[in-house]
C-alpha positions, 0 to 999 in steps of 0.5 A: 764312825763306830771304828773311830770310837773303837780306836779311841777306847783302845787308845783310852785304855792303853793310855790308862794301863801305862799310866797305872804302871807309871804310878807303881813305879813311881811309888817305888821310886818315891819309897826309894827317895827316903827309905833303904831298899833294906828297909823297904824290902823288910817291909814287904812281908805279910808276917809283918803285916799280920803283926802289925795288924791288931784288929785281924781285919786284914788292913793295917790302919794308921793307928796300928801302924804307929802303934807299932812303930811306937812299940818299935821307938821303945824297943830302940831307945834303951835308956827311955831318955826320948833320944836314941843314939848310934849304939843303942839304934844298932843294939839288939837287933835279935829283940827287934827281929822277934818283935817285928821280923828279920827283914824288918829289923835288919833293915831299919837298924842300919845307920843309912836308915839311922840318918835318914830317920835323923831330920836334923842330924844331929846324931840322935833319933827323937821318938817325933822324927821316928813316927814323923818318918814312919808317918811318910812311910805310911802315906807312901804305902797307903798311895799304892793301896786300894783302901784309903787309910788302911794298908792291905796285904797289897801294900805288904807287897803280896800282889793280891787282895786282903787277907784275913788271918 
């Protein structure tokens, strides 16, 4: 009996480490689904975190995340008309970089990025498709994290727990 038992916790765990590693790679592929591997990999930074997070506490909560993004919207659109056009969207991607990051910049000012951002192609980005985007990046991200709510440096593709800065 007691082997039996033994089994069956061997076969529950296993079952448990595929299903855990199944999620993992879930995420990526529902990352994937509507984000660029450009973008997605320049969001990947702990320097980016460390900019995003205002408060220093090691996590990046909802609100500093569209805190940033909003910064990020303002930096886009050039002409504060509320809509940013292909030109003003791929324009000054230096700003945007000493801002955010390289990889975050080079990443997100692209026009695959530009038109997945887009929801209803009509060639512009109004600052509600920005964040409604950045808000389905958020939740993607905030799926792969052990802090509900709040993104940790786990989410920023380090591999470890919270770090504080």
């Amino acid at each position: 009996m007691n082997t039996f038992r033994l089994i069956c916790r061997t076969m529950a765990a296993a079952a448990c480490a595929v299903a855990l590693g199944y999620g993992s790679g879930a995420l990526a592929d529902d990352m994937a689904s509507f984000a660029t591997g450009g973008y997605v990999s320049g969001l990947r930074s702990m320097a980016l975190m460390h900019k995003i997070d205002t408060d220093g506490d090691g996590t990046v909560s909802r609100e500093e995340w569209i805190a940033f993004q909003d910064n990020v919207y303002a930096m886009l659109d050039k002409n504060k008309d509320g809509n940013v056009d292909a030109k003003e969207y791929m324009s000054n991607r230096k700003e945007m970089a000493g801002f955010a990051t390289g990889g975050f910049a080079k990443g997100l000012q692209t026009m695959d990025m530009m038109h997945k951002i887009d929801a209803n192609g009509d060639g512009m980005v109004t600052h509600d498709e920005f964040i409604a985007y950045q808000n389905k990046v958020f939740d993607a991200m905030d799926a792969s994290s052990g802090h509900k709510g709040k993104l940790g440096a786990d989410a920023f593709g380090s591999g470890g727990a919270n770090t504080q800065h």
